[in-house]
C-alpha positions in Angstrom: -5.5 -1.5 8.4 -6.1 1.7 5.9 -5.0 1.6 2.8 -4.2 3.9 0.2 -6.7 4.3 -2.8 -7.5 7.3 -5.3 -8.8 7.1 -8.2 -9.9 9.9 -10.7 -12.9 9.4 -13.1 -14.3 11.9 -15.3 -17.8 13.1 -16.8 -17.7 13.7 -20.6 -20.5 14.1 -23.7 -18.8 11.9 -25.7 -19.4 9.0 -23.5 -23.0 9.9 -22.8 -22.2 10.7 -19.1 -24.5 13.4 -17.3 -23.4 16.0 -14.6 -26.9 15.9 -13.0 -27.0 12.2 -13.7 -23.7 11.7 -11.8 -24.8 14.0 -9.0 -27.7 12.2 -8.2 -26.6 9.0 -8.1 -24.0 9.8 -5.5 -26.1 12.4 -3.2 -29.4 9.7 -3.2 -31.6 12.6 -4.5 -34.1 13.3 -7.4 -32.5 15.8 -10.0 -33.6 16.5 -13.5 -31.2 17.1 -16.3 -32.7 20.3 -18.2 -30.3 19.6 -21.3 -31.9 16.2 -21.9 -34.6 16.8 -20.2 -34.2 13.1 -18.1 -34.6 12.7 -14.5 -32.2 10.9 -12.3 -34.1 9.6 -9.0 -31.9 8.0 -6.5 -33.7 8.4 -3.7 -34.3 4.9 -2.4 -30.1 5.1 -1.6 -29.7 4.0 2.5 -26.0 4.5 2.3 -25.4 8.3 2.1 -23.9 9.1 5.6 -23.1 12.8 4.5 -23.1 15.8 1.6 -22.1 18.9 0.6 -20.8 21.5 -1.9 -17.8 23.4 -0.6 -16.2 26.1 -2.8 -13.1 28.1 -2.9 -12.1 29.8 0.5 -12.0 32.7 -1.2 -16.0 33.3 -1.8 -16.5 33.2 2.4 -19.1 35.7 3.3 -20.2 35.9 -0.2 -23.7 34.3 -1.3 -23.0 31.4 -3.5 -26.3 29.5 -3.1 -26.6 29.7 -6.5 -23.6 26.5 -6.6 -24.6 25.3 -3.1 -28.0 24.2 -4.4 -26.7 20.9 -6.4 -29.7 20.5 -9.2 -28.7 24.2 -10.0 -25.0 23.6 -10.2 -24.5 20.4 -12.1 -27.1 22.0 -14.3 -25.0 24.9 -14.6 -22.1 22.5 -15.3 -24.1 21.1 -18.2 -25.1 24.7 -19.7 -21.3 26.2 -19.9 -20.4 23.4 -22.4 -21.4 23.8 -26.2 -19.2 21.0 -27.5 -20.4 17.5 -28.4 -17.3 15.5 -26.6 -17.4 18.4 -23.7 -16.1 17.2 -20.0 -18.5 18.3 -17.9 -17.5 16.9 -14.2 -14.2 15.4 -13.0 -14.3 12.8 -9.6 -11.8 12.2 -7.0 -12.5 8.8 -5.1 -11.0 8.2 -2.4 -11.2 5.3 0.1 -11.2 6.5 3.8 -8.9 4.8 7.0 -12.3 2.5 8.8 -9.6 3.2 11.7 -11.7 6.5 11.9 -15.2 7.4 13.7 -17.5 8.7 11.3 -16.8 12.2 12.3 -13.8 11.9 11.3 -14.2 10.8 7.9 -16.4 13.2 7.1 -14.1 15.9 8.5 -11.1 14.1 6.3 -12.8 13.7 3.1 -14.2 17.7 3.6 -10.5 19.1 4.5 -8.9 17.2 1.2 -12.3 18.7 -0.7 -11.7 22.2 0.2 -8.7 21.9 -0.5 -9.0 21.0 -3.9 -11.6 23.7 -4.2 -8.9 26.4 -3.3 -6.0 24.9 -5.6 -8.4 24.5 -8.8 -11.3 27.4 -7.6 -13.8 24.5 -8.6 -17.0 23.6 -7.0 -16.8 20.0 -4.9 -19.9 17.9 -4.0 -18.6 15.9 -1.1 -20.6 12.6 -0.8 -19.4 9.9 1.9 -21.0 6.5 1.5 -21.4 3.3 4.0 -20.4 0.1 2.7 -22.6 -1.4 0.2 -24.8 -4.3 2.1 -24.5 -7.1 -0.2 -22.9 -10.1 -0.6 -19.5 -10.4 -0.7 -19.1 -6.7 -0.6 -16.3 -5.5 1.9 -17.5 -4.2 5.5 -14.8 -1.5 5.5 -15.0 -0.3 2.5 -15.8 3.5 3.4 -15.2 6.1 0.7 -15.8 9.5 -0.7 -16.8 10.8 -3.9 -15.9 14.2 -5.0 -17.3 15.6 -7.7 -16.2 18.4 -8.8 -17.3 21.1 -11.9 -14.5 21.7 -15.0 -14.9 25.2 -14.6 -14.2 27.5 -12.0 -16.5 29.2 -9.9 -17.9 32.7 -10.0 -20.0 34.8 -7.8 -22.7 34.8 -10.5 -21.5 31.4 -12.3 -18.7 29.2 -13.7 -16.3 30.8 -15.4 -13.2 29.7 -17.5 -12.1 26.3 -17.6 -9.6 25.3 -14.5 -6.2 24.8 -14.9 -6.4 21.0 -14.7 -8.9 20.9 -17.2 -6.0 22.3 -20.0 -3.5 20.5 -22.3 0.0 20.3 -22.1 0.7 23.2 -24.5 -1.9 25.4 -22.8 -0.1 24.7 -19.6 3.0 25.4 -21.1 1.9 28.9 -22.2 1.0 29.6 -18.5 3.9 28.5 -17.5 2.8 25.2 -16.0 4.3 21.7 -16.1 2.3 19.0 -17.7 -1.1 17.7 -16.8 0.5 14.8 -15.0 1.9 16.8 -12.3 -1.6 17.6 -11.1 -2.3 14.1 -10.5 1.0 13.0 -9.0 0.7 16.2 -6.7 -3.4 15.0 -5.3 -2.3 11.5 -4.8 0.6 12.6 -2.5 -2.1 15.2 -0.8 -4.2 12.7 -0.4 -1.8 10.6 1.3 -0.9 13.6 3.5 -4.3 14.5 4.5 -5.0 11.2 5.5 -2.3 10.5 7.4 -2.1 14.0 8.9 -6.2 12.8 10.3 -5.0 9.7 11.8 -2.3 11.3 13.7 -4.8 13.6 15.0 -6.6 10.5 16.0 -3.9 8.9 18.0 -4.4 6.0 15.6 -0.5 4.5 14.1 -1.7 3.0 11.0 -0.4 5.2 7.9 -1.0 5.1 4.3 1.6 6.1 1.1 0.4 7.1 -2.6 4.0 5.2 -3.5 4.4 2.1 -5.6 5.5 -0.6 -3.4 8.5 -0.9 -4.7 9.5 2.6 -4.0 8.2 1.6 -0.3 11.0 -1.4 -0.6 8.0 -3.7 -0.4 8.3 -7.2 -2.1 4.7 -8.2 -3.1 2.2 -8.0 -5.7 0.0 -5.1 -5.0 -4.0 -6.4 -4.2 -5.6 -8.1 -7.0 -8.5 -5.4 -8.5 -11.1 -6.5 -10.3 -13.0 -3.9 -12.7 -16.3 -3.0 -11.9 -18.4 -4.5 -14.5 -17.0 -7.5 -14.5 -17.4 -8.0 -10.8 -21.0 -7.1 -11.1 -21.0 -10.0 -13.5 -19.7 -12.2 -11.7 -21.9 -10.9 -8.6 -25.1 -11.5 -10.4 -23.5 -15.8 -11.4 -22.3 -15.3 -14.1 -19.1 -16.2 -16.0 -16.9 -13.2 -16.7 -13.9 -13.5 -18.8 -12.2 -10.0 -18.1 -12.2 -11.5 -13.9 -10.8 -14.6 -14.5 -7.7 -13.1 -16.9 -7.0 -10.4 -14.5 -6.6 -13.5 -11.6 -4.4 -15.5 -14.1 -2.3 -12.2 -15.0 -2.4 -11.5 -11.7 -1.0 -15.3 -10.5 1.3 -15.7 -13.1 3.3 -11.9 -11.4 2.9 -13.6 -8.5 4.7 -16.5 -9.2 7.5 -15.1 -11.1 8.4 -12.8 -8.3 8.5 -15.4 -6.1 10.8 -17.5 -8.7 13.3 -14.3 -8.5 13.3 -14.0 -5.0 14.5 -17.7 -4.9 17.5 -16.7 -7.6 21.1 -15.5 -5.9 21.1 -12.5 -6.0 24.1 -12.2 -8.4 22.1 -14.3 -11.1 19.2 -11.6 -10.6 21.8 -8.7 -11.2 22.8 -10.1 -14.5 19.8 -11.3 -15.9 18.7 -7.4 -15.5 14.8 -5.9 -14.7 12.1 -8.2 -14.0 10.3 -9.6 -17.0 6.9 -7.0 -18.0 9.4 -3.6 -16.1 8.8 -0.5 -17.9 11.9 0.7 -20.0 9.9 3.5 -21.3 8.9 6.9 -20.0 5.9 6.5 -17.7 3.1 7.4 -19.4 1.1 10.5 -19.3 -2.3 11.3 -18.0 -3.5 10.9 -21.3 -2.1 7.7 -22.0 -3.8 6.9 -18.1 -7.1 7.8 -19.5 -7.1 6.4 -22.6 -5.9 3.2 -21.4 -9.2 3.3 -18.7 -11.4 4.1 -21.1 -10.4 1.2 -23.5 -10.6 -1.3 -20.4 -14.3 0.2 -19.6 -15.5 -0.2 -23.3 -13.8 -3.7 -23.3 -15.8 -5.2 -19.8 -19.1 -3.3 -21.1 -19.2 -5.0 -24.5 -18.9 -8.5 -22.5 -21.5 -7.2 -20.0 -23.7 -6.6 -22.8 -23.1 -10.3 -24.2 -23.7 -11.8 -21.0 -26.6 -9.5 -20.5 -28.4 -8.1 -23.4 -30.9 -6.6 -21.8 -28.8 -4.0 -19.8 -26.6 -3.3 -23.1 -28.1 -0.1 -23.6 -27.5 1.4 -19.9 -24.6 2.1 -18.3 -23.7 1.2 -14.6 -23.9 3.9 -12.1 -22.6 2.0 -9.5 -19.0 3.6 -9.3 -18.4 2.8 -5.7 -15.4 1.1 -4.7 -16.0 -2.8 -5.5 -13.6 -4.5 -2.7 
C-alpha cells in the first residue's frame, strides 16, 4: 500500500558536496563542474524513467533556457556562492504510491515540483527513478528527487537567496515564522498532493505526513536503516550502526507491547512512555544537525570496514528499502 516518506537533504561546501556533482548523479548524464573543474559522468544509469527543470509559473512565455539547460544551472548554482561552508542545492525526496501507472507519477512528483517552484521562486530538477535492481532492494520502491537551487530565479540568473534558505531572525524581520514551519507546511503538501493523485486515480489507498500516534495508531513506525550502513551490510559485511538501530528498534517494540498489556489505570499513573519527549520539539536546525552527525558517524565505520572508499562519498541517495 503507499506510504508516506519525505525527506529533505541538502548540498553544502563545507561538506564537499557539488551542485553539478548532485545533478548528474540523479539525471544519469555527464556534467562538468567548472568551479573544480571535475566531471561527474553518470551515464551508464538504466533507472531514470523521467527529467526536467520546472521554474516558477510566473516566468511562462519568458525564455529561461538559460536554467532549463541543467549543466548551465547547477553551474550557475555553484557561481552565485563566494563562501567556503555555502549551501548550494536543497533536495526534496519523496517516495511515490506504486498504486500509480507511471504517468501518473511523473505527473505527481511534477505538480508537488512546481509547486514548490512557485512558493520558493526556485529552480526544481525533477528526476523519477525505477527501483534499484539488486538484491534485496525493494520492487516498489519508486521515488523522486527534487533538486532544487538556494536562490531564486531570474530572467537573466539567480538572484537573492529564497526565503527558506534564511534564519530565524531574518525571517523574523520579514515577518515570517521560523524555518520549521517550512518543513512542517511541505510534508503536509506532500501528503495532500499525493493523496489528491490517487483520488484522481480511483485508487483508496491514502497516505498522512502525521506521526502515528497523532493517527491513534499503536505500533512502532518501520524500522530504517541509514544508507551507508545498509550498503555495508549489502556488500557482507558486519555493520555496527545496522545492528544497534534493530536492537533500539526491538527493545521500543517490546516495551510498547509490555504497556499495552498494563491496565490502563496503572499506565495513567505511571505517566508518558519511557524515551517521550518532555521538551519542545526541536528545530530544523537541531533536525539537521542531528543528520549530519548520524552521516559522519556511519561514514567513519564505512571507512573502517572499507579503507579503500574512505576518501569518497556515496552518491547513492536513493531510497534504501
Amino acid at each position: 500500500m503507499a506510504s508516506y516518506f519525505l525527506n529533505l537533504k541538502t548540498f553544502g561546501r563545507s561538506n564537499g558536496s557539488s551542485a553539478p556533482g548532485a545533478a548528474a548523479y540523479r539525471a544519469g548524464e555527464r556534467i562538468r563542474d567548472e568551479r573544480t573543474g571535475r566531471t561527474y559522468d553518470h551515464t551508464e544509469r538504466q533507472d531514470v524513467l523521467h527529467k526536467e527543470i520546472l521554474v516558477p509559473s510566473e516566468f511562462e512565455g519568458h525564455d529561461l533556457s538559460w536554467a532549463k539547460d541543467r549543466a548551465n544551472l547547477w553551474n550557475a548554482a555553484e557561481a552565485a556562492e563566494s563562501r567556503s561552508n555555502a549551501r548550494v542545492a536543497r533536495e526534496y525526496l519523496v517516495a511515490l504510491p506504486v498504486e500509480l501507472d507511471m504517468e501518473g507519477r511523473v505527473g505527481l512528483a511534477r505538480s508537488f515540483a512546481q509547486e514548490l517552484a512557485d512558493r520558493y521562486r526556485f529552480a526544481v530538477d525533477v528526476a523519477v527513478h525505477a527501483p534499484r535492481d539488486f538484491p534485496g532492494s525493494d520492487p516498489r520502491n519508486f521515488h523522486a528527487h527534487l533538486l532544487a537551487t538556494t536562490r531564486e530565479v531570474g530572467r537573466n540568473g539567480l538572484e537573492a537567496k529564497t526565503r527558506v534558505e534564511l534564519n530565524d531572525s531574518s525571517r523574523r524581520a520579514l515577518g515570517l515564522g521560523p524555518s520549521v514551519e517550512e518543513l512542517l507546511h511541505v510534508r503536509e503538501r506532500w501528503a495532500a498532493v499525493t493523496n489528491e493523485a490517487l483520488r484522481e486515480a480511483k485508487i483508496e489507498a491514502r497516505i498522512d505526513h502525521r506521526t502515528l500516534r497523532a493517527q491513534g495508531i499503536d505500533r512502532e513506525p518501520r524500522m530504517w536503516i541509514p544508507k551507508v550502513a545498509y550498503e555495508v551490510e549489502r556488500r557482507g559485511f558486519y555493520s555496527p550502526v545496522a545492528e544497534r538501530v534493530r536492537a533500539d528498534y526491538q527493545a521500543r517494540e517490546e516495551a510498547r507491547l509490555e504497556r499495552g498489556r498494563q491496565p490502563e489505570a496503572d499506565r495513567a499513573a505511571s505517566g508518558p512512555p519511557a524515551g517521550e519527549p518532555t521538551v519542545p520539539p526541536p528545530t530544523l536546525a537541531d533536525m539537521q544537525r542531528q543528520a549530519r552527525e548520524n552521516w559522519l558517524r556511519v561514514r567513519k565505520e564505512l571507512a573502517e570496514v572499507r579503507p579503500e572508499k574512505a576518501s569518497s562519498q556515496s552518491r547513492d541517495d536513493d531510497l534504501s528499502r
